[in-house]
C-alpha positions as CSV (number, residue, x, y, z in Angstrom):
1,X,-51.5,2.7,64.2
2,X,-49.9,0.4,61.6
3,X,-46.1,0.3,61.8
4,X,-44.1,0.1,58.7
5,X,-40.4,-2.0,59.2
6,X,-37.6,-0.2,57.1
7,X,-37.6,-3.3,54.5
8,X,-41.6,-2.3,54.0
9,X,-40.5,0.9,53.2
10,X,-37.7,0.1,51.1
11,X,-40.3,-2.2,49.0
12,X,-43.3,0.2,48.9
13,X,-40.6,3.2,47.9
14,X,-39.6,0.8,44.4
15,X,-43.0,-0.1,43.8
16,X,-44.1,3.4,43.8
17,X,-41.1,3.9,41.5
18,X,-41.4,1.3,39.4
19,X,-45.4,2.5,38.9
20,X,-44.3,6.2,38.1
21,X,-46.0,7.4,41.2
22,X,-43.2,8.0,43.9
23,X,-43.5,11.8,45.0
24,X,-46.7,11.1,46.2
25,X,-47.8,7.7,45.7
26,X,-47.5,4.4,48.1
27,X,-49.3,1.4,48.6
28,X,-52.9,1.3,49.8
29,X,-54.6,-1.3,51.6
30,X,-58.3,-2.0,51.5
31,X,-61.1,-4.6,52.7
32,X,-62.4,-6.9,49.9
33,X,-65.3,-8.9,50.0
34,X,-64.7,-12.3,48.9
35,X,-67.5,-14.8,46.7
36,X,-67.3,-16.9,50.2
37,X,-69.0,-13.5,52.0
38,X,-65.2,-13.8,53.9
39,X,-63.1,-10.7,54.3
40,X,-59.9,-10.0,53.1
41,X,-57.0,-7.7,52.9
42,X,-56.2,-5.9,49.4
43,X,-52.9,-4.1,48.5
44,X,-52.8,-1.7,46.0
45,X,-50.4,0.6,44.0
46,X,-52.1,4.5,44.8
47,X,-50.7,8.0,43.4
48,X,-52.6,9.5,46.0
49,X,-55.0,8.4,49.0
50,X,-58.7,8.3,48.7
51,X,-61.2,10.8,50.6
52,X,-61.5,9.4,54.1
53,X,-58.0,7.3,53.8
54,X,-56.0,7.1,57.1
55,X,-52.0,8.1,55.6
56,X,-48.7,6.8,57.3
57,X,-45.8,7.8,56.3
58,X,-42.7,5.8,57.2
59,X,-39.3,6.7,58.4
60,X,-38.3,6.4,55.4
61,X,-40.6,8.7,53.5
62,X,-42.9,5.9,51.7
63,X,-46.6,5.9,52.2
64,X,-49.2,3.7,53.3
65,X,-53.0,4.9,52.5
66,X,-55.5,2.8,54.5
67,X,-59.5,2.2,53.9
68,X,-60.9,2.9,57.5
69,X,-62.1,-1.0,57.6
70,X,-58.5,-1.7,56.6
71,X,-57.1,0.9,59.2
72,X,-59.0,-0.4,61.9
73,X,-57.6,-4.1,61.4
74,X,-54.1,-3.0,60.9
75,X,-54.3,-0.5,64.0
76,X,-52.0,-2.9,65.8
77,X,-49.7,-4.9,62.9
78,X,-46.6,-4.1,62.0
79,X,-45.7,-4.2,58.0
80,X,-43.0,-5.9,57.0
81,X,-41.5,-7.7,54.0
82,X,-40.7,-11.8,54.1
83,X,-39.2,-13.6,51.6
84,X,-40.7,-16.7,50.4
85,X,-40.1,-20.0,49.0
86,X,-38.8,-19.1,46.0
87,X,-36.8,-15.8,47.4
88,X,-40.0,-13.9,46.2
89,X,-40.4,-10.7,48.9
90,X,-43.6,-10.2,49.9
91,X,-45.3,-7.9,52.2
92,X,-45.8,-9.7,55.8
93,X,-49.0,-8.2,58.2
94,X,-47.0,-9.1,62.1
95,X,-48.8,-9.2,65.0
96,X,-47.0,-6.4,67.0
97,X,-44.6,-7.5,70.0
């Protein structure tokens, strides 16, 4: 199961804040097919998970709705927040140690 690092939570907590949907709201993450027929990871602002969503709640109370396809890839990653070139944070997927 996806592990969520206290920063992640701290960061998914204001975003659900900042996008009105905090009691119940989080981030969800989905699999997106790209115009190259690749696969990639979404992330998403959700008041509420979708039918069939797999929910983790961190620690700190913030949650996480995964898309099975996106649950199954993140089964074993740990979510964290990195901060980039610019000081930007943004939301890391680790391999878990």
């Amino acid at each position: 199961m996806l592990a969520v690092t206290e920063a992640a939570a701290e960061a998914i907590t204001a975003l659900a804040e900042q996008s009105g949907v905090r009691d119940q709201g989080g981030v969800r993450f989905s699999m997106h097919t790209e115009q190259d027929s690749s696969t990639a990871l979404a992330l998403s602002v959700a008041a509420a998970p979708v039918d069939g969503d797999q929910v983790v709640t961190a620690d700190a109370g913030a949650n996480v709705f995964l898309e099975e396809q996106a649950a199954d890839f993140l089964s074993d990653k740990v979510l964290d927040v990195q901060p980039d070139a610019e000081g930007q944070l943004n939301f890391a997927v680790l391999e878990r140690t």
